[in-house]
C-alpha angles and dihedrals in degrees: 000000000000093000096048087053092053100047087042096043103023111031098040076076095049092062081167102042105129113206112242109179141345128230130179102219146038087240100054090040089049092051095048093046082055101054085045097254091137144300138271153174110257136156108274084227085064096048110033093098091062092029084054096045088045088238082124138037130217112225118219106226134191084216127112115274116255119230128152131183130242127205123196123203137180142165111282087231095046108123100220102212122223083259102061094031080062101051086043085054089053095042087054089058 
């Protein structure tokens, strides 16, 4: 779904963005981005250990900011283990 945010919300602004190149994953983007191959638009959860080592850059846009909401389910008589009460804790920082 994160790429179908970004064309809807991002590029509706970039009448004129010309697609370079396609990856499948954050890593490889973030990795590609990193040997200048390019930029690109990626969580800063994904990035800020690069952000923080000064291997990337954070652009500063006049574009919308993107935000999308998440939604987590799961069955009323599902047991969360300490395991995953811990990771939904971390998702909620």
């Amino acid at each position: 779904g994160t790429r179908e945010i970004v064309d809807y919300l991002l590029l509706s602004h970039l009448p004129a963005f010309q697609l370079g190149m396609e990856l499948g994953n954050s890593e490889a983007i973030k990795h590609a981005v990193r040997h200048n191959m390019g930029i690109s638009c990626l969580s800063r959860r994904v990035i800020a250990d690069l952000l923080e080592a000064g291997t990337l850059v954070e652009l500063t846009i006049p574009l919308p900011r993107l935000t999308r909401t998440l939604y987590r389910i799961h069955h009323r008589q599902k047991h969360l283990s300490r395991a995953l009460d811990r990771f939904l804790s971390y998702c909620r920082e």
